[in-house]
C-alpha positions as CSV (number, residue, x, y, z in Angstrom):
1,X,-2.4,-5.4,-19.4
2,X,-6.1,-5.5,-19.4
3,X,-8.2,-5.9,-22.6
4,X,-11.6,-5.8,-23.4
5,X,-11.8,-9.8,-22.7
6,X,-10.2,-9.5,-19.4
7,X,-12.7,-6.5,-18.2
8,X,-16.1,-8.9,-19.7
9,X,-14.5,-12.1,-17.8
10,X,-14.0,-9.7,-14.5
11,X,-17.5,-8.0,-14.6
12,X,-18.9,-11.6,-14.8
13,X,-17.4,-12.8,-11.7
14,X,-18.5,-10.1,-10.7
15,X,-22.0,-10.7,-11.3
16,X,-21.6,-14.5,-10.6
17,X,-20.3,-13.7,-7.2
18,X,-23.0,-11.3,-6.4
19,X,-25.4,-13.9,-7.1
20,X,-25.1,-15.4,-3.5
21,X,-25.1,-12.8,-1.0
22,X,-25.7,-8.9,-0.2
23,X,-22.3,-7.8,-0.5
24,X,-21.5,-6.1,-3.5
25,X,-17.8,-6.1,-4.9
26,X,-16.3,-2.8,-6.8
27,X,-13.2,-3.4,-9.0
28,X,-10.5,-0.7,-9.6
29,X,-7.2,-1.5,-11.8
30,X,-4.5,1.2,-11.7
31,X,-1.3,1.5,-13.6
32,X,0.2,2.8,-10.3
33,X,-0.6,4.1,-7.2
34,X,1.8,7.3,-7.2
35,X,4.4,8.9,-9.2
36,X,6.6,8.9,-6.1
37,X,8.3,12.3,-7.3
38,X,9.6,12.3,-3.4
39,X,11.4,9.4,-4.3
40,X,13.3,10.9,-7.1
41,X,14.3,13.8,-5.5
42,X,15.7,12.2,-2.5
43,X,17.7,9.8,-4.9
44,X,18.8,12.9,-6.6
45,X,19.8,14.8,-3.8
46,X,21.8,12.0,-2.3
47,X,23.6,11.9,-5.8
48,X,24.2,15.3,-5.4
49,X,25.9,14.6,-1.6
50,X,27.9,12.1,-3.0
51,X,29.3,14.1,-5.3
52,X,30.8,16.7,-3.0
53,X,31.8,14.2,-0.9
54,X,33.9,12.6,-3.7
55,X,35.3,16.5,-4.8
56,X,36.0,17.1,-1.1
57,X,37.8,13.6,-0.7
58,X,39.9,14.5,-3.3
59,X,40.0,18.0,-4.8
60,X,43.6,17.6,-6.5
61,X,41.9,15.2,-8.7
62,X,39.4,17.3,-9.1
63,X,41.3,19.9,-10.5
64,X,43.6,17.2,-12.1
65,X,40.3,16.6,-14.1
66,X,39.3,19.9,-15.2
67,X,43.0,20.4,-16.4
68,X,43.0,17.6,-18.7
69,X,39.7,18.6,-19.9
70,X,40.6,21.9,-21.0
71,X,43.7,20.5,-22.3
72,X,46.6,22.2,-20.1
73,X,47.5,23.6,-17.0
74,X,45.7,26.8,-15.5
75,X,46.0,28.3,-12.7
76,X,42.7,28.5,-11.2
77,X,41.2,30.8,-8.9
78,X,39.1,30.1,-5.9
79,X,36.2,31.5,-7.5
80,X,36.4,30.2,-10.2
81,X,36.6,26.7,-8.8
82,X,34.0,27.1,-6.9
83,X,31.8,28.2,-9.9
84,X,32.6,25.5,-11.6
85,X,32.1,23.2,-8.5
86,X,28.8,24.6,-8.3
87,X,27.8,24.2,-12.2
88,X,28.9,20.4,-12.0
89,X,26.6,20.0,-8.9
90,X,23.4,21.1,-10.7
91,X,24.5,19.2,-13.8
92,X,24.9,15.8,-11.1
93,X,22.0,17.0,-10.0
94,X,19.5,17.4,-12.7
95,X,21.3,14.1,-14.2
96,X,20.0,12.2,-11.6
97,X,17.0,13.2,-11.3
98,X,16.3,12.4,-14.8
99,X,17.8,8.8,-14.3
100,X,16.1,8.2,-11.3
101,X,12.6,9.4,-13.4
102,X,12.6,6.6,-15.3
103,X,9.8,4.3,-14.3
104,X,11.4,1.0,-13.5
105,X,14.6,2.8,-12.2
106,X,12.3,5.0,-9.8
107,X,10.0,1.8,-8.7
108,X,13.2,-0.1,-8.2
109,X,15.0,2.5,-6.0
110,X,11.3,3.3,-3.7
111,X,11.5,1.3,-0.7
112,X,8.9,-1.7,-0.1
113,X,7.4,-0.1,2.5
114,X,6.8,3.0,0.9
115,X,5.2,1.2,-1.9
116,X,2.7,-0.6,0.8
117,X,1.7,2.7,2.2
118,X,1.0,4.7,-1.1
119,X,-0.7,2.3,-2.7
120,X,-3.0,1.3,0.9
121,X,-3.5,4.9,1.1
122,X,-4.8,5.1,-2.7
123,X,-7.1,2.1,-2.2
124,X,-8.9,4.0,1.1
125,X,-9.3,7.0,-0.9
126,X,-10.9,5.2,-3.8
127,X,-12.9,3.2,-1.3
128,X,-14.2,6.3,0.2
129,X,-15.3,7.6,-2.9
130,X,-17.1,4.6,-4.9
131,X,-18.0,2.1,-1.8
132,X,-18.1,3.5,1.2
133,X,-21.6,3.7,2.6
134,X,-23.0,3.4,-0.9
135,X,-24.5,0.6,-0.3
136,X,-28.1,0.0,1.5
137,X,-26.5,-2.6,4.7
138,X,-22.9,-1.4,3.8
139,X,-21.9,-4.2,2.5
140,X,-19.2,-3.2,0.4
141,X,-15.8,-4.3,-0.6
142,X,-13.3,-2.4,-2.8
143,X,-10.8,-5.0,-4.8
144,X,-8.0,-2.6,-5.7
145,X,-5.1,-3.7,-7.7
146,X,-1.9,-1.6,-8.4
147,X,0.2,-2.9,-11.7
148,X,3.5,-1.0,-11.1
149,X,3.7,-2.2,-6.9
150,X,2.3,-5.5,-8.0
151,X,0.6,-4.9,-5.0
152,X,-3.2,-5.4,-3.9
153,X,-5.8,-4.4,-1.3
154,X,-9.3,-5.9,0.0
155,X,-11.2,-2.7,1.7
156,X,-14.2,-3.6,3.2
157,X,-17.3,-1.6,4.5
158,X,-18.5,-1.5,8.3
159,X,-21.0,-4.6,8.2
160,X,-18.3,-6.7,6.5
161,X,-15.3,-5.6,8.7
162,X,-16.9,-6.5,11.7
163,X,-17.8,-10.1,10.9
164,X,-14.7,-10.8,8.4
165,X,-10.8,-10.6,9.8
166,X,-8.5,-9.2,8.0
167,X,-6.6,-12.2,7.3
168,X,-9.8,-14.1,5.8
169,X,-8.5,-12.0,2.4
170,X,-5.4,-12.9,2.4
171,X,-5.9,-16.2,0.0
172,X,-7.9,-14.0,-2.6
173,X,-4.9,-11.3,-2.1
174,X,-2.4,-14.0,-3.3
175,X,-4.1,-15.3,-5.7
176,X,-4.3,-12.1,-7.1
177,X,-0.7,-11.0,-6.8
178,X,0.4,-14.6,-8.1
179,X,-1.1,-13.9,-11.1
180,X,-0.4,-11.0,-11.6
181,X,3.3,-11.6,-11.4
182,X,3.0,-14.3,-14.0
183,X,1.7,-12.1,-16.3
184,X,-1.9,-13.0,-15.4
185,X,-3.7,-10.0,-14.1
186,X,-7.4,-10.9,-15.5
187,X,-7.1,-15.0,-14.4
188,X,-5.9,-13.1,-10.8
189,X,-8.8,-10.0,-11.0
190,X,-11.4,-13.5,-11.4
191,X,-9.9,-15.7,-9.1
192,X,-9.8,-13.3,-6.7
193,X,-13.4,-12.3,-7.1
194,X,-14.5,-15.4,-6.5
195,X,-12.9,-16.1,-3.7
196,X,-13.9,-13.1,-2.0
197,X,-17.8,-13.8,-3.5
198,X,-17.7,-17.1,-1.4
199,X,-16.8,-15.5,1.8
200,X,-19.6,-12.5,1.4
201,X,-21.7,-15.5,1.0
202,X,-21.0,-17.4,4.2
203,X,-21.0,-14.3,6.1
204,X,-24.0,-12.4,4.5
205,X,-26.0,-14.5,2.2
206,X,-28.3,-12.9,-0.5
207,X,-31.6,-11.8,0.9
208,X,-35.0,-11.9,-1.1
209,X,-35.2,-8.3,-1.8
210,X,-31.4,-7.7,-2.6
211,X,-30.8,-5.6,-5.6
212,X,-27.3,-4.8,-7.7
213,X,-26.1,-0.7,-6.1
214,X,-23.3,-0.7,-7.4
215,X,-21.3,-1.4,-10.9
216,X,-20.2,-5.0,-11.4
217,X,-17.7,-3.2,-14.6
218,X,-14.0,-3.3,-13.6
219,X,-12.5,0.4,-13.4
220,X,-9.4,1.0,-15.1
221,X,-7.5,3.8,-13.9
């Protein structure tokens, strides 16, 4: 959703929002912000439940089934039953766990929640690793944007967290997410940017002997 355009325009506002205070601003795009493979398998397994609730509901149709499938009347043995019970559970089950694979049915069936808390989590880590105390007066902010949530997050470093509220991001955080639900994501990425370059200003304005320490580039993941 990002082309080369969209990642000049987003390292400009970047630099443009840079221009007016100490705090520097790191940009990370990812496609998603987990595969959620727990997801799938719960789906699958409840599938799986469901299924030998429905056999156990009714096993006369059951076998009523596997009669007409064969084409006749057998008389069939526990055992064999059972083994056949058994194959047609892992069938259900591999079945669903395909189905429920497929990207927009897996992001479809993971609760909102869940989504919130993977894709928070993914944003600290990244923080950790590319802002975190990388700057000289830690002053800096990780923008992170997942596509697939359509969800966003505004990590800040120590100086900025204790003179900015939480909530002070939340305009820059729907502006990004509007966007990006209209099909927007570079307008939003910019937007956003700026809006979070004129609070750094307020709160930390540039100083004489401010330099650029980290990458104005946005990272695609």
């Amino acid at each position: 959703m990002f082309n080369d355009t969209d990642r000049i325009r987003v390292g400009e506002a970047v630099t443009r929002a840079e221009a007016h205070s100490d705090g520097e601003i790191v940009t990370v795009v990812a496609a998603e912000s987990d595969r959620y493979d727990d997801v799938v398998v719960h789906g699958a397994v409840l599938a799986l439940f469901l299924a030998i609730a429905v056999v156990a509901a009714a096993p006369a149709f059951f076998v009523l089934i596997l009669d007409r499938t064969i084409g006749g009347w057998v008389a069939w043995t526990p055992g064999e039953l059972l083994a056949i019970l058994l194959c047609g559970l892992a069938v259900t089950f591999l079945a669903a766990r395909w189905l429920f694979g497929v990207p927009p049915i897996r992001m479809a069936l993971t609760p909102a929640a869940t989504k919130g808390r993977r894709v928070r989590r993914r944003a600290l880590l990244l923080f950790r690793l590319a802002t975190e105390n990388r700057t000289r007066a830690k002053t800096g902010v990780l923008l992170y944007l997942s596509l697939a949530e359509h969800r966003a997050e505004i990590v800040a470093d120590a100086a900025i967290a204790s003179k900015v509220k939480p909530e002070m991001w939340g305009a820059a955080m729907a502006a990004l997410i509007d966007a990006v639900k209209d099909g927007r994501p570079g307008d939003g990425m910019v937007e956003s940017v700026t809006m979070i370059g004129q609070i750094l200003a307020e709160h930390f304005p540039r100083s004489p002997d401010d330099t650029n320490e980290l990458p104005d580039r946005l990272i695609l993941l």
